[in-house]
N, C-alpha and C positions, 0 to 999 in steps of 0.2 A: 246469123243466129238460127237456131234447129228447136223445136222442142221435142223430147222423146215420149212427153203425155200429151195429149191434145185432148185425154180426159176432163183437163183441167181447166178449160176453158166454161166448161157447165156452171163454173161460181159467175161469169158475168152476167146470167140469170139474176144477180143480186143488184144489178143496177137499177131496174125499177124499181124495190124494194126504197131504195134514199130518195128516190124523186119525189115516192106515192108521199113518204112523211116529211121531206120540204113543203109539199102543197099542202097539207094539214098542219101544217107548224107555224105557218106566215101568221104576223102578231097583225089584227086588227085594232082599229079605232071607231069606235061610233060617235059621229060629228051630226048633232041637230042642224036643219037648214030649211029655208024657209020655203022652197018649192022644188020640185024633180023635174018642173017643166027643161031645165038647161039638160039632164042627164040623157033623156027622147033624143037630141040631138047625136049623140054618139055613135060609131057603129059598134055592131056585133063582136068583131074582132078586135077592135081595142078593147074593147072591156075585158074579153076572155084571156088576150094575153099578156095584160097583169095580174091575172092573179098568183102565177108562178115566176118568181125572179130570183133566179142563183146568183148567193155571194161567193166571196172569196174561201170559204169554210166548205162551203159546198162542192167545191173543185177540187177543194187538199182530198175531200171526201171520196172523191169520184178518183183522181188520179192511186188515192191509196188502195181502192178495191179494185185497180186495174192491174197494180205491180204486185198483190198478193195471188191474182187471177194468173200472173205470167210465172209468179214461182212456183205454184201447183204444176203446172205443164212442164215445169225440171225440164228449163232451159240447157244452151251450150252453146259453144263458140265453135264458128270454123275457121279453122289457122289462118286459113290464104282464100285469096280468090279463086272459082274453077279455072282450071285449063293451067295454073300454076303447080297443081299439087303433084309431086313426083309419085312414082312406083315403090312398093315395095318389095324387094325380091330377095326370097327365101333360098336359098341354095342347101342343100344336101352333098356332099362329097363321101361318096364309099370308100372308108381306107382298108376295107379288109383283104386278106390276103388275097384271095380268089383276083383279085386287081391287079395282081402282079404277072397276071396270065400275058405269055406273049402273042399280039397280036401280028406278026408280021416281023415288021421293024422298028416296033413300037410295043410296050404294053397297055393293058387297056385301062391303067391310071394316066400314062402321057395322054390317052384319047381324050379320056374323060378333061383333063385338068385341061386340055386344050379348050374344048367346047366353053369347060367355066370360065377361062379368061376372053374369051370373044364374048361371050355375055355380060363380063365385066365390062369391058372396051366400046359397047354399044349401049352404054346406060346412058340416062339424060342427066342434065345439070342436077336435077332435082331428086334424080332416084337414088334409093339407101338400098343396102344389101344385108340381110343378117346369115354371115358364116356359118357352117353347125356341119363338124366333120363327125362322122360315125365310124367310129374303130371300136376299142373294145367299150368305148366309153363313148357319147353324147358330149361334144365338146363345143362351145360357142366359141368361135375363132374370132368374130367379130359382129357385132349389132347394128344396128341401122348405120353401118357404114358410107358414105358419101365419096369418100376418096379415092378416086381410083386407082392412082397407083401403091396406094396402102392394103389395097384388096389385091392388084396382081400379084405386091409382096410376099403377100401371105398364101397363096395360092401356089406361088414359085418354090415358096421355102415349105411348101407339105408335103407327105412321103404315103405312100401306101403302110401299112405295117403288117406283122405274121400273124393277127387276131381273127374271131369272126366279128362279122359285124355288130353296130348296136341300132340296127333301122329302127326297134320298135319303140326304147326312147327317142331318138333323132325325129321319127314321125311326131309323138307326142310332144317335141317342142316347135316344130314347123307348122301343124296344124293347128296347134294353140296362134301361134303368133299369127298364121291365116287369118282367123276367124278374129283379129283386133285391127284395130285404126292403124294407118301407116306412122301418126307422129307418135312420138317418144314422149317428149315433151309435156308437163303437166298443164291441165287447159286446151289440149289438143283437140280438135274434133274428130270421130270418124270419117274417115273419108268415103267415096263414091264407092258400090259396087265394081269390082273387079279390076282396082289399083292395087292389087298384093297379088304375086302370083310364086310359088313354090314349081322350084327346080331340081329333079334328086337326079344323080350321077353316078351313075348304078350298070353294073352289070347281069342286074338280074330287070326281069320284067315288071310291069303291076300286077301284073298275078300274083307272084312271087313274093311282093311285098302286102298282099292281103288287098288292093285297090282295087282288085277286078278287072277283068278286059277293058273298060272306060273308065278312069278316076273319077273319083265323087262328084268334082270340079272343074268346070275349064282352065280354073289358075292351077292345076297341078300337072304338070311335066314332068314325064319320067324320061330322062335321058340316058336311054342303054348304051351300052360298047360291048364291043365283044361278041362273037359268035359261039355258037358250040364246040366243045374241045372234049379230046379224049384224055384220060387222066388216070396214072395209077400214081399211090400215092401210101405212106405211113400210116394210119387210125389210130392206132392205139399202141402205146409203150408203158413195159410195167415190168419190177425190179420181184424177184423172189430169192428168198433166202431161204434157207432150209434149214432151220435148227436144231433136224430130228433124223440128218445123217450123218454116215461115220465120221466123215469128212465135212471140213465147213465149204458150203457151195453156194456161190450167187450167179446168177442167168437172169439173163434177159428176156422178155419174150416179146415180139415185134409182130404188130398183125399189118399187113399188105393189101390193099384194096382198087381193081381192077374195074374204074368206071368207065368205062369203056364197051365199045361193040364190037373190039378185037381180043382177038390174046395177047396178053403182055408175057414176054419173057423175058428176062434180064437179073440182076445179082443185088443179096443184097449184105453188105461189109460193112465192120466192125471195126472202125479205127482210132487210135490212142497213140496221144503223143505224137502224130504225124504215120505213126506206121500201122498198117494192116493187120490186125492180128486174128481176123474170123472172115469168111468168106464162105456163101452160100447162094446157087444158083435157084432162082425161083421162076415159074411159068404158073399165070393165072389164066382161067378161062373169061371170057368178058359176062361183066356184074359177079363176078365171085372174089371170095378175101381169103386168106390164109392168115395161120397165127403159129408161129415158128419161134424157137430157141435159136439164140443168136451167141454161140460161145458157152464151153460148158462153164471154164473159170474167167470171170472177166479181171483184168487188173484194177486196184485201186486207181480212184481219179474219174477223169470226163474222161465217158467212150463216145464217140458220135455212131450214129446208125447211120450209111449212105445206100441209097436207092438207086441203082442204075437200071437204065440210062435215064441222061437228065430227061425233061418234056417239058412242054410247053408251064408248065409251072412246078418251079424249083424248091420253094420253100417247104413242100409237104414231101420232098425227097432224102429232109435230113432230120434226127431226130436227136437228143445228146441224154446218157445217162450220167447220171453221179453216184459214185460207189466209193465209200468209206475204206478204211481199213480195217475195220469193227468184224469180224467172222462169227462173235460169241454173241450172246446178251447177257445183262447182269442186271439181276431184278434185289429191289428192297423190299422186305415184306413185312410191314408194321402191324403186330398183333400184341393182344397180351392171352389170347387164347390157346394152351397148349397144341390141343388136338387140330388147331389150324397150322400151329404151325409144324405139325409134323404129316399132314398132310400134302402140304406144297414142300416139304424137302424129299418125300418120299416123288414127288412128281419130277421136281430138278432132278433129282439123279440119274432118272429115266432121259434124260435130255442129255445128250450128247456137251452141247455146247451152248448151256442155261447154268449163269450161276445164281445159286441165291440167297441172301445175308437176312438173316431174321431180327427185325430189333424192335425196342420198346418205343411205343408212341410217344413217350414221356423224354427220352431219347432225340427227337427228332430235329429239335433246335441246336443241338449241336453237333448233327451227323451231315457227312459230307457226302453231297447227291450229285455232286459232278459225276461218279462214274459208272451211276445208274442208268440204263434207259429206258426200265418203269421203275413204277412204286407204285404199290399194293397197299391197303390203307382195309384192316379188316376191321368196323367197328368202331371204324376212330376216322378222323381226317384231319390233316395237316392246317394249320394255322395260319399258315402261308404258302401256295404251290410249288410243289419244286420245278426245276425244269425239265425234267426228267416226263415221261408219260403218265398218266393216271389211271391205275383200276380201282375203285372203289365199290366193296363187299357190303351189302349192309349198311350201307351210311348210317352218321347216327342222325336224330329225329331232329335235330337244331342244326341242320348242314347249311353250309354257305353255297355248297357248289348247287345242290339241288335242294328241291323244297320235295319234305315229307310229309304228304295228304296223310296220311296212317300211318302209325305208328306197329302194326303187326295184323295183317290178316289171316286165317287157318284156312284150311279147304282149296288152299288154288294147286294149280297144275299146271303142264308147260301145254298148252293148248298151238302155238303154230310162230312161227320163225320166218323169217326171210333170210332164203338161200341165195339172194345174190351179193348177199352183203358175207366175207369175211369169216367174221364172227359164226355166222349161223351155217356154214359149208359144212356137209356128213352130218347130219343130227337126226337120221331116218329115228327113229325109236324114242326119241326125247321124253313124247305125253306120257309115257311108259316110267320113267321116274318118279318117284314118289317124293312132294314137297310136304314139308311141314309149317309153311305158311312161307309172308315176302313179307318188305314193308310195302305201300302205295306210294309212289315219288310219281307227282308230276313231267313227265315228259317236258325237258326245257328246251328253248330254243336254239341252243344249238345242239341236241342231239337227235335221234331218233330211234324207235322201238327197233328191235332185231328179236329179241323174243318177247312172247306175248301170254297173257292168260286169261281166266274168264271167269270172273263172278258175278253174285247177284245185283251189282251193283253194275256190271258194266265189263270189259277189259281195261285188265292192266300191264305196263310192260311190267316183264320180268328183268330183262337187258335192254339197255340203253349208249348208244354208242354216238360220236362224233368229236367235231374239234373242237377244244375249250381253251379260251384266250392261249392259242400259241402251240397246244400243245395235242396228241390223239389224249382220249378220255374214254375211259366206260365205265360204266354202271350198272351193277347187281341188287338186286333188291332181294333177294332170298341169300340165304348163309349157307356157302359151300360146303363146311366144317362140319356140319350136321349130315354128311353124305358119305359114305365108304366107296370111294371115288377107286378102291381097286377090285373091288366087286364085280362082276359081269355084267349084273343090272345097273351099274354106275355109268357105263362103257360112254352113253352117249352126252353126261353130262360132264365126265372127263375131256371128251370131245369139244366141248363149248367152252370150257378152259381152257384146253391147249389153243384154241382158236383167237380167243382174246388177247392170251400170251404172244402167238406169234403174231399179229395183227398190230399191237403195242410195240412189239419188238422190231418189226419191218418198216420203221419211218421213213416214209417218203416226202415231208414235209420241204427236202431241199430238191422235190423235180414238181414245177408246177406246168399249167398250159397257158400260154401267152392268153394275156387277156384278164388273168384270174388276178387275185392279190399274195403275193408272197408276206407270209406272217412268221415269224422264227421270235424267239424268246434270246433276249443279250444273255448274257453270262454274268451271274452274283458271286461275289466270294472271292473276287479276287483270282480268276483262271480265264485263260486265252483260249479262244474258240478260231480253230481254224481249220481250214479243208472242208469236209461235210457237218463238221459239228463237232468233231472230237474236243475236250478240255486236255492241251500239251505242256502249259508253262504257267507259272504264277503270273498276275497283271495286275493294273489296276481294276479297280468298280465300275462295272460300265453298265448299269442297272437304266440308266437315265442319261439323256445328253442328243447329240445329231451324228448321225452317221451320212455316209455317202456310197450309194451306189454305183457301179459303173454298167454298163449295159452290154452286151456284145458290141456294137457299134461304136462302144468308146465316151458314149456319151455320159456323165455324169448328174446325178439327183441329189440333193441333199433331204434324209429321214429324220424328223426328228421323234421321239422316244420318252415319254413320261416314265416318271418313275412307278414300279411295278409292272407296268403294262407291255405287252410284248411286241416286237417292232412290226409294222405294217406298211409294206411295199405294193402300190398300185401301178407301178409301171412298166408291168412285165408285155411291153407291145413288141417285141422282137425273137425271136426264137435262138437259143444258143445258151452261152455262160453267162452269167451275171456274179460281180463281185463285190461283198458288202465289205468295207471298211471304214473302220472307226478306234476309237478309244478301247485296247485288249481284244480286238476285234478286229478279224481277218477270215471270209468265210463265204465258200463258193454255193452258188444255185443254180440250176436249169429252167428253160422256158421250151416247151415246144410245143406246135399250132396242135398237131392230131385232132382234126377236124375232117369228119366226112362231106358235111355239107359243105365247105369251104374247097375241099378237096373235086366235089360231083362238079365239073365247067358240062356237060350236058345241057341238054332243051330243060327247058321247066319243067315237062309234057315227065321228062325221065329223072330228075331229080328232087329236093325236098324243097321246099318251100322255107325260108327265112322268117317270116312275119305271117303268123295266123290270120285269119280275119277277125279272130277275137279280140288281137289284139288291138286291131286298127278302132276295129270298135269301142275300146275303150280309149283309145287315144281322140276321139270328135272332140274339136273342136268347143269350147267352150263358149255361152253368148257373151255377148260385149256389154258391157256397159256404159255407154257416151258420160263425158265429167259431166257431172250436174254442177248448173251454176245456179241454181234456186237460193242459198244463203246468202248472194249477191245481193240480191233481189229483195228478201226477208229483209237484210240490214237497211236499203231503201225505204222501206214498208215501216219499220221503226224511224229513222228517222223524222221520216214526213209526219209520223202521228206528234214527234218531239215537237217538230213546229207547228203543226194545227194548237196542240195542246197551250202553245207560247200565243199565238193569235189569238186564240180563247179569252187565255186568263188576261190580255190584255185589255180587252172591251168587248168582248166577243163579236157577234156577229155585226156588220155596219147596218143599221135599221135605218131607210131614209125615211124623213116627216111622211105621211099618211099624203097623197094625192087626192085632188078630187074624186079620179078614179077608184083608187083603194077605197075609200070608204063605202061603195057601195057592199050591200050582202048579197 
C-alpha cells in the first residue's frame, strides 16, 4: 500500500487530544477511612499508574482516529509484488508514404516492421505493449497487449500507406499513456519509475519529430531507417476549365519537384485507358519545380499523370485525374428582383459555355436541380439545399446557412481580398467600387473571408467562401444588383463574380489527397449518379441508407448515410481510384499523395520538419493520478462508530468498583 498525501498524517497530532480527556473523565468515588497510615506504604509508581486506564470504547476511539488519519493520506494499492511487474511498451509504427522508400532490397517499412517484431519477440511474460500506427490517422491497433503472437499478427498483417503522417496525434497518445501506470485494470497502482518505455519507428529523426537531439526521456526511443535519398516527385495536381473560351477546354496542370543535389531529367505522360495520349520531356535543376500543362484536351474519365523514371520512391511518381463529360455549366438563379435578374443574363451571354435559367424562389420546391451545378439564391434561400453548389447574394436576415449580426450597414467598401484564394484572383482596383452598404454575417466555421471591409465597429467580410455540408458555398453580403456591372468602373467587381461562378463551376470535389476525407452528397429525387457526378437515369431514393467503397487495392468499406446528410468517406489511405457503390449509385473518386514533405527523403539538415516543437509541447504528458482508496477506509471509519455507538448504548463504558488505589485524590 502507497499513500499519495503524507500530508495527512498531521491529524494523528489528535491522539493526545482523547488521552488528555480519558484522564479527566475517569469517574471518582470518595470512600471515608479511618487512617492513611496503610496508603505511606505504597510506591510512587503504582499510585501514578492508575490513574489512567483505557476501556474498550477507548480503543474503538483510538483505532477510528487512526483509519480516518490513513484516508486523509488517499491511500492505493499496488497490484503485485516488485520484481513481478512487467514493462510497458508503447510502440509507434510510421505508415506514411515516405516508408515505402527503397532501401536496398528491402524498404524502409520491412526495416522498421523488422525491428518491431524483435522487440515483440523479446518481451517478458509480464510485458504489455499498446499499438498506435500513425498514417493519416492516430490508430490504436492494440492496448496493453500481452500476447505475442497476437502483436506479431498484427504487425505482419500492417502496410505502409500513400498518406503523410499523423506523429503529432500518435505522439499525444504515446506520451499521454507514458506519463500513466502500466496496469489497465481498476485498483491498479502506479508502478516504479521507468517500467513504460515508448518506441517510434520512424524514418525521420528526433529533431524532425520536435524531440530535440536528446528526447525528454530515457524511456523514449526513436528508431530510424533509412538513409538519405534523392527524390523527384509530383506536388501539386489541379484541373482547369475554361468557361470563357471559344471552345470548351480542360488541362491539367502538373508541378514536378526535384529534391535532389542533381538534375533530374526524365518524362512526364498522360495515360487513359491503358494508352499514352500526352507525352512531355522535363529536366529539373536540383531544389527547383516546375508547373506545366499536361495535354491541351484531355478525354473524359481517369487520366493518370506518370513520372519517369521510377526512383527509389514510387508512389509520388503517379498522380490520377478525373474529368467529367460536362464542358458547359448551368447555373439556376432564384430572384424575384427584375434588374438582377437581367443582370446575370446579360453576364451568361457573355460566356461562351454558361447557361442560365431564372426562376422564382417560390418555384423551388418543385424545380428540378439535378442539372444544375450551382444555384444562385439572390435574397432568399432555399428550404432545403440542393445538391447542386451554393452562392448566396444578400442572405436574408433569419438564414439557416449563415447567422446575420446586422441586418444592413452603409458606408463600407471593399478594403482588401486574398489573392490566393480563387475567388479574389485579378481584383487590382476593387476599393475603387462604390458600395452602398452589406449585411454583417458572421464568418461560420466552415468558411472563410476572401474579401473584406472596415468599419467603425471593426472588419467585416464582404465574401465568404468554403465547403458546406458536401457541397462548394459562398457568400455575399452586399447586393450585386445595385451595381452597373457593364460599366468600366464595375470592371473589377464584375471580375469577383466571374470568379465565384467559375470557382462554383470548377468541382473538384471528386479529386481528393490521400489522407483527407472524401464528402459527396447521394442523389434525391429519384436519378442515378454515375461517373464524376453526372444525374443519367431515373433510380430509386438513395437520400439515406449504407453504401460501399471499393479502394484501389480492392479492398472494400461499408458508409453508412443519414438522412439529409451527405456521405463521408475517411479512408482515402491509398492513392489511385476509388468506387462508391450503392442504392442508384455508382460513382468514381481519386486520391493522390502530392506531398512535398513526404516527397523530401533528404537529411533533416535539408528538408521540413514533420512535427513542430509546439506541437510536441502541447502533447506533455499529463500527471497521473494513483486510484485513491480513501472511501475504503471512510466506509471502515463509519462502521466502527456503528459499533462504538452499539457498546455505548449497551452499558456504556465497563467502570470497575473503585480500588483502594482509586480512591485516593
Amino acid at each position: 500500500m502507497g499513500f499519495a498525501n503524507l500530508s495527512g498524517l498531521i491529524y494523528l497530532l489528535s491522539i493526545p487530544a482523547i488521552v488528555y480527556i480519558y484522564y479527566f473523565s475517569r469517574k471518582k468515588k470518595r470512600v471515608e477511612i479511618s487512617s492513611i497510615i496503610p496508603w505511606r506504604l505504597l510506591r510512587e509508581s503504582v499510585v501514578r499508574s492508575s490513574l489512567f486506564r483505557a476501556d474498550l470504547l477507548f480503543y474503538l476511539q483510538l483505532a477510528l482516529l487512526l483509519i480516518l488519519a490513513t484516508a486523509a493520506c488517499r491511500p492505493y494499492w499496488r497490484s503485485a509484488a516488485p520484481g513481478t511487474q512487467g514493462r510497458h511498451v508503447i510502440v509507434i509504427m510510421d505508415r506514411s508514404a515516405s516508408m515505402q522508400t527503397r532501401e536496398g532490397g528491402m524498404s524502409r517499412w520491412d526495416a522498421a516492421r523488422d525491428r518491431a517484431l524483435r522487440l515483440v519477440r523479446g518481451l517478458g511474460d509480464h510485458d504489455r505493449v499498446t499499438l498506435i500506427a500513425a498514417g493519416a490517422r492516430a490508430e490504436i491497433l492494440a492496448s496493453a497487449e500481452g500476447n505475442r503472437s497476437r502483436l506479431g499478427a498484427i504487425l505482419q498483417g500492417l502496410t505502409p500507406a500513400d498518406t503523410p503522417d499523423a506523429m503529432a496525434p500518435a505522439l499525444q497518445i504515446a506520451l499521454g499513456l507514458l506519463g500513466e501506470p502500466r496496469g489497465t485494470k481498476p485498483g491498479t497502482a502506479p508502478e516504479r519509475q521507468g517500467e513504460a518505455a515508448l518506441h517510434i519507428f520512424t524514418d525521420r529523426s528526433s529533431e524532425s519529430l520536435g524531440l530535440g537531439a536528446h528526447p525528454p526521456a530515457a524511456a523514449i526511443h526513436v528508431e530510424r531507417v533509412g538513409s538519405p535519398k534523392a527524390n523527384a516527385g509530383i506536388t501539386s495536381l489541379s484541373i482547369y476549365r475554361n468557361l470563357f473560351s471559344a471552345r470548351p477546354q480542360v488541362s491539367a496542370y502538373v508541378t514536378v519537384e526535384n529534391l535532389s543535389a542533381e538534375t533530374f531529367s526524365g518524362s512526364l505522360r498522360a495515360v487513359a485507358k491503358g494508352k499514352e495520349i500526352a507525352s512531355l520531356p522535363i529536366t529539373l535543376k536540383p531544389g527547383s519545380a516546375r508547373t506545366t500543362q499536361v495535354g491541351e484536351q484531355l478525354p473524359e474519365g481517369v487520366v493518370e499523370i506518370v513520372l519517369d523514371p521510377p526512383d527509389s520512391l514510387q508512389v509520388d511518381n503517379r498522380a490520377y485525374l478525373l474529368l467529367s463529360g460536362r464542358r458547359a455549366a448551368r447555373i439556376a438563379l432564384f430572384t424575384r428582383d427584375v434588374k438582377c435578374a437581367e443582370q446575370f443574363r446579360g453576364v451568361a451571354a457573355a460566356i461562351p459555355h454558361l447557361t442560365l435559367d431564372v426562376l422564382n424562389p417560390d418555384a423551388y420546391g418543385n424545380a428540378d436541380m439535378a442539372p444544375y451545378q450551382v444555384a444562385i439564391f439572390h435574397r432568399c434561400e432555399p428550404a432545403k439545399e440542393p445538391g447542386a453548389n451554393l452562392l448566396l447574394i444578400c442572405p436574408p436576415t433569419k438564414s439557416r446557412i449563415v447567422r446575420v449580426a446586422n441586418d444592413w450597414v452603409s458606408g463600407v467598401s471593399f478594403l482588401d481580398w486574398d489573392e490566393s484564394h480563387p475567388v479574389g484572383e485579378n481584383l487590382r482596383g476593387l476599393q475603387n467600387v462604390a458600395l452602398s452598404g452589406s449585411r454583417v454575417i458572421d464568418t461560420p466555421p466552415w468558411a472563410k473571408p476572401v474579401v473584406i471591409s472596415a468599419t467603425t465597429a471593426g472588419d467585416i467580410p464582404l465574401v465568404m467562401c468554403g465547403e458546406y455540408r458536401g457541397r462548394r458555398a459562398a457568400v455575399m453580403g452586399f447586393d450585386l444588383s445595385e451595381m452597373e456591372l457593364k460599366k468600366d468602373s464595375s470592371l473589377p467587381a464584375l471580375i469577383l463574380l466571374l470568379n465565384a461562378i467559375k470557382w462554383l463551376s470548377t468541382d473538384e470535389r471528386d479529386q481528393v489527397k490521400t489522407g483527407e476525407p472524401y464528402e459527396t452528397l447521394v442523389p434525391e429525387g429519384g436519378r442515378r449518379v454515375s461517373g464524376g457526378g453526372e444525374s443519367t437515369e431515373p433510380g430509386n431514393r438513395a437520400a439515406a441508407g449504407s453504401y460501399t467503397v471499393i479502394n484501389p487495392r480492392g479492398g472494400e468499406e461499408r458508409v453508412g448515410v443519414r438522412p439529409g446528410e451527405p456521405l463521408m468517406f475517411a479512408g482515402t489511405d491509398y492513392a489511385g481510384c476509388y468506387m462508391l457503390t450503392g442504392k442508384s449509385v455508382e460513382k468514381t473518386f481519386v486520391a493522390n499523395l502530392c506531398s512535398r514533405i513526404e516527397s523530401d527523403l533528404r537529411s533533416d539538415e535539408q528538408g521540413e520538419d514533420r512535427v513542430t516543437v509546439a506541437e510536441v509541447v502541447a502533447v506533455s504528458p499529463p500527471p497521473h493520478e494513483p486510484p485513491d482508496r480513501s472511501a475504503l477506509f471512510l466506509f471502515l471509519a463509519a462502521l466502527l462508530m456503528l459499533i462504538e455507538w452499539m457498546i455505548w448504548s449497551m452499558g456504556g463504558r465497563s467502570v470497575q468498583p473503585a480500588t483502594a488505589e482509586e480512591q485516593v485524590e
